[in-house]
Backbone bond lengths (Angstrom), bond angles and torsions (degrees), N, CA, C in turn:
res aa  C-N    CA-C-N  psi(-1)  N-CA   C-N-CA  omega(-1)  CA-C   N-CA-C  phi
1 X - - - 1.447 - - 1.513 109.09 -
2 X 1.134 120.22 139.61 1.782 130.80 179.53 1.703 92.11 -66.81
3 X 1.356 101.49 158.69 1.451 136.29 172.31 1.759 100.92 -67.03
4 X 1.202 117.03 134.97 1.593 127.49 175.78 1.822 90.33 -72.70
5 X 1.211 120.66 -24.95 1.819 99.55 -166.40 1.078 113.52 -111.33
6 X 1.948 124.52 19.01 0.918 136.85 154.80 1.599 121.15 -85.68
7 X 1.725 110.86 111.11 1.756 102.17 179.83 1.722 107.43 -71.00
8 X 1.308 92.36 153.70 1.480 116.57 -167.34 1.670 99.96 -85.61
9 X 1.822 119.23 98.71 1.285 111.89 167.42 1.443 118.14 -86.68
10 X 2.021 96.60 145.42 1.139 99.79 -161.46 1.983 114.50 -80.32
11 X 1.119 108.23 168.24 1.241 105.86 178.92 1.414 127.17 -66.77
12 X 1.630 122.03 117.15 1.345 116.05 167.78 1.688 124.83 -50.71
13 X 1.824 97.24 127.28 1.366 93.05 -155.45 1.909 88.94 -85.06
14 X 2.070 102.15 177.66 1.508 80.04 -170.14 1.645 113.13 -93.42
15 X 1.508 109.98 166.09 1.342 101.03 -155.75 1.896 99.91 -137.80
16 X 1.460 101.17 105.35 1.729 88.91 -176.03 1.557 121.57 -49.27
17 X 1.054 138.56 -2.37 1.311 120.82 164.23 1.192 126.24 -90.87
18 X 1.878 116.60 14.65 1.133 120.94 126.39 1.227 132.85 -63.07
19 X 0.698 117.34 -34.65 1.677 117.57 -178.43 1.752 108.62 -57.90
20 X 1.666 91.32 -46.24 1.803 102.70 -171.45 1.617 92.21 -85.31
21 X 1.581 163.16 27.17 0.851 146.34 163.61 2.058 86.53 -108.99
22 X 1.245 120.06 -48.92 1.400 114.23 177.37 1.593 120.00 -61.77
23 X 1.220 125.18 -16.35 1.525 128.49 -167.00 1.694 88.85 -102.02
24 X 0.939 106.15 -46.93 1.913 107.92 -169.67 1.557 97.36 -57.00
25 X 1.145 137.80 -44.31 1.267 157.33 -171.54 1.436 105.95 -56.63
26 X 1.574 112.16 -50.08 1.607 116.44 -152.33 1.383 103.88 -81.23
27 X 1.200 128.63 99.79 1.319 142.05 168.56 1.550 114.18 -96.93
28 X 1.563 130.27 114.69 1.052 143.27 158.03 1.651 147.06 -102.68
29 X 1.104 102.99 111.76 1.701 101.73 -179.98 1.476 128.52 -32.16
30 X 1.130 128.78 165.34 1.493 118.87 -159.44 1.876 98.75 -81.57
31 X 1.650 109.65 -46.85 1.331 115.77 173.14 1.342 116.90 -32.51
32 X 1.208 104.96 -58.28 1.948 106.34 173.42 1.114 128.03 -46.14
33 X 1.845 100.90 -54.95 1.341 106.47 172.61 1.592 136.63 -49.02
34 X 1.605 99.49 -46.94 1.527 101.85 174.33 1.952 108.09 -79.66
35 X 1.467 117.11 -7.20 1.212 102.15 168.35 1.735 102.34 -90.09
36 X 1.358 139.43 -3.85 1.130 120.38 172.67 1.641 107.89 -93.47
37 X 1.560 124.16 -32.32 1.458 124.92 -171.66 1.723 97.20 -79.56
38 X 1.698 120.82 -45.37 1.741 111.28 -173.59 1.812 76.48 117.05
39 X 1.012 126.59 -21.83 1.581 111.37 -161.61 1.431 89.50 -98.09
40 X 1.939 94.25 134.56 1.424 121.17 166.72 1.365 119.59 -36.76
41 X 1.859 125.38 140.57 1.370 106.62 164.17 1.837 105.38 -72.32
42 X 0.627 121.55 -4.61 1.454 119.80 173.83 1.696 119.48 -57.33
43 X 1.235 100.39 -53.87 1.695 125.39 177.14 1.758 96.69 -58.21
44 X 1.449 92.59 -69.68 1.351 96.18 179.48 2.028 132.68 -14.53
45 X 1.207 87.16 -71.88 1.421 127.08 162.66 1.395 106.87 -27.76
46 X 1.710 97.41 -66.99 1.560 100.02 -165.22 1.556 105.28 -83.85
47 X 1.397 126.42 -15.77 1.655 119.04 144.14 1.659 112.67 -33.03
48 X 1.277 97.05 -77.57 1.283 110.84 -179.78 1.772 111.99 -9.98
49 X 1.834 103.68 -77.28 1.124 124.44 -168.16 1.566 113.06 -61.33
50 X 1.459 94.66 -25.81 1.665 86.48 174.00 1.708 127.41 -78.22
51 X 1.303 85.67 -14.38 1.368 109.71 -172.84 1.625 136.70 68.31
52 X 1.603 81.82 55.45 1.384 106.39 -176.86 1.625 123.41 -105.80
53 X 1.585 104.01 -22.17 1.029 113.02 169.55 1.578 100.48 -124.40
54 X 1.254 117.51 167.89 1.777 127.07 167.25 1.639 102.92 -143.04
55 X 1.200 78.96 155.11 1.866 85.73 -169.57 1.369 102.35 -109.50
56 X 1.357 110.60 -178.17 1.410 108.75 -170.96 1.864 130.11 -68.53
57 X 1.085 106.50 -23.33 1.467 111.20 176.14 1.675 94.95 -146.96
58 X 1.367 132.06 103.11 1.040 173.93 55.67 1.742 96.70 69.91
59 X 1.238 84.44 -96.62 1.636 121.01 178.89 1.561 99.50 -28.96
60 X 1.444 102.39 -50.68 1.927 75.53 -179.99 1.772 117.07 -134.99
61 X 1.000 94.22 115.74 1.444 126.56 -166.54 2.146 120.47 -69.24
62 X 1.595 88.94 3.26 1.766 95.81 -170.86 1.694 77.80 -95.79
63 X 1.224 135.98 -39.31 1.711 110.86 -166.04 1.576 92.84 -105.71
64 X 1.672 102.31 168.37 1.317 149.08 -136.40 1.901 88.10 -74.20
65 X 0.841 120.00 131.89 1.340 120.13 172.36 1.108 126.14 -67.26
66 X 1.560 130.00 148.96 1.652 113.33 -139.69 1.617 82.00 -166.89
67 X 1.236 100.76 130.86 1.823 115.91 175.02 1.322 123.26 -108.35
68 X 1.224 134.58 156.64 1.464 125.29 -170.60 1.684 96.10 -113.62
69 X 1.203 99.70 157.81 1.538 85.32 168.06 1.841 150.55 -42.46
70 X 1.930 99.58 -32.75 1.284 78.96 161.82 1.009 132.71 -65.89
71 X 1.489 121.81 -45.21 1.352 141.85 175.85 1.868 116.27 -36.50
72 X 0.981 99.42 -30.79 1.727 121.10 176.63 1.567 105.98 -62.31
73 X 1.776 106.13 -53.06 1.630 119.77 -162.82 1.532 94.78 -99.20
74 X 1.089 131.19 8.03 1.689 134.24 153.65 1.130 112.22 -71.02
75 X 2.147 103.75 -61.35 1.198 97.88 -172.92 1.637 137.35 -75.98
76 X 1.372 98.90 2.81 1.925 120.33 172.53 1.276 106.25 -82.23
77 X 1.314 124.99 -48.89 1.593 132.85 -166.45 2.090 84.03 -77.82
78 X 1.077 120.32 -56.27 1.756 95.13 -178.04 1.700 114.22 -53.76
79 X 1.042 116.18 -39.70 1.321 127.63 -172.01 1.562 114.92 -52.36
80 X 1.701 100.16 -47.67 1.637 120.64 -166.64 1.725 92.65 -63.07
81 X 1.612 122.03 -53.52 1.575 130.05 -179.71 1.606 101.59 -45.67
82 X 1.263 94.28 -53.39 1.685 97.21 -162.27 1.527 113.77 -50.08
83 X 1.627 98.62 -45.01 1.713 104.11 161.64 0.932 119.39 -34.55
84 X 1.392 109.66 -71.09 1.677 130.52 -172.12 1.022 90.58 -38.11
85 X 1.422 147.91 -45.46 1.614 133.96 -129.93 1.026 155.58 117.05
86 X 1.970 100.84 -13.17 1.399 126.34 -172.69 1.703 97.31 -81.70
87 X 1.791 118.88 160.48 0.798 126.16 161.17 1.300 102.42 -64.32
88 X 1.552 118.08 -172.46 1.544 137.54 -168.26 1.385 99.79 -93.64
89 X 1.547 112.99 -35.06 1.539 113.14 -172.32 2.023 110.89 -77.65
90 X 1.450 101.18 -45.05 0.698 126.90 165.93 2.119 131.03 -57.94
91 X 1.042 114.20 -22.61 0.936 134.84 170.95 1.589 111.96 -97.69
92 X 1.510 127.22 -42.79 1.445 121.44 147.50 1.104 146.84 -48.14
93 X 1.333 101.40 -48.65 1.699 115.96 149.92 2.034 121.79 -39.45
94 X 1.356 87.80 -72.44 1.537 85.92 158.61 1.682 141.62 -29.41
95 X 1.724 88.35 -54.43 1.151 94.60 170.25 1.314 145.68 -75.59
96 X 1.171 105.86 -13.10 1.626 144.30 -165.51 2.051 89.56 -93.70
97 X 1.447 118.23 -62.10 1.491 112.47 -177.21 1.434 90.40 -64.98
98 X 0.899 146.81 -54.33 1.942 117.20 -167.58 1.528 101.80 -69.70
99 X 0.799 147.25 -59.30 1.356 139.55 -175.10 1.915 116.37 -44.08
100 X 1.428 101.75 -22.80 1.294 105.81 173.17 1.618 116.81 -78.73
101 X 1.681 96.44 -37.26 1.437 93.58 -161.17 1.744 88.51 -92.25
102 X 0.924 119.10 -16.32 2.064 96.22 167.05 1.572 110.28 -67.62
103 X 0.903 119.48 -48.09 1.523 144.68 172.75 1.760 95.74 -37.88
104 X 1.027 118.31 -69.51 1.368 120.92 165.96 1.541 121.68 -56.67
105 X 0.833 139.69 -36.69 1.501 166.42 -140.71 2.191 88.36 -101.97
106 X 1.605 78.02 -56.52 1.892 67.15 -170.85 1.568 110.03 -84.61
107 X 1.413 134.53 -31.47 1.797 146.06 146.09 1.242 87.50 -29.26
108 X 1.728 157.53 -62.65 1.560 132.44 -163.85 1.390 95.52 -75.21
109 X 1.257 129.53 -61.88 1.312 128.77 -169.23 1.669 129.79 -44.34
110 X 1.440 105.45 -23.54 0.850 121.68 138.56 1.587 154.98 -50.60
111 X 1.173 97.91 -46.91 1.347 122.57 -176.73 1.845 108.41 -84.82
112 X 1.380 113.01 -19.67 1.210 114.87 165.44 1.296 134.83 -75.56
């Protein structure tokens, strides 16, 4: 049982910029990644080089390549097309115009 001379704090209600302080945070190695998507670090890589994906720090190229979360939910949504059937180029492209137009979508929603 709690102490009578302890006040009872109330519960933090939930607040989405938790969510965006935990997702901004989540940085993952490439190993993980292709063990969480099924896709090779090999493939990976050659995303990379095509420049379809970018990893989290760019700039320096001596440590292990490391994705942030969007980059994670890019590389599933290319993957899911690729299933479907789409080429790689073709399936990036795709993915790249929806990501713009939510991106846009939430900049008006905003602005209202």
């Amino acid at each position: 049982m709690g102490s009578a001379n302890k006040p009872i704090k109330p519960k933090k209600m939930y607040d989405v910029d938790d969510d965006y302080a935990i997702l901004s945070k989540l940085i993952v190695g490439i190993g993980e990644v292709a063990e969480m998507t099924g896709i090779p670090q090999r493939q990976l890589r050659y995303w990379q080089d095509k420049g379809i994906i970018k990893t989290f720090s760019e700039h320096d190229k001596a440590i292990t390549r490391r994705f942030n979360y969007a980059e994670i939910k890019k590389i599933i949504l290319i993957k899911e097309l690729i299933d479907e059937g789409f080429t790689l180029d073709a399936a990036a492209k795709k993915v790249e115009k929806r990501i713009a137009i939510i991106q846009e979508t939430f900049r008006k929603l905003i602005k209202q």
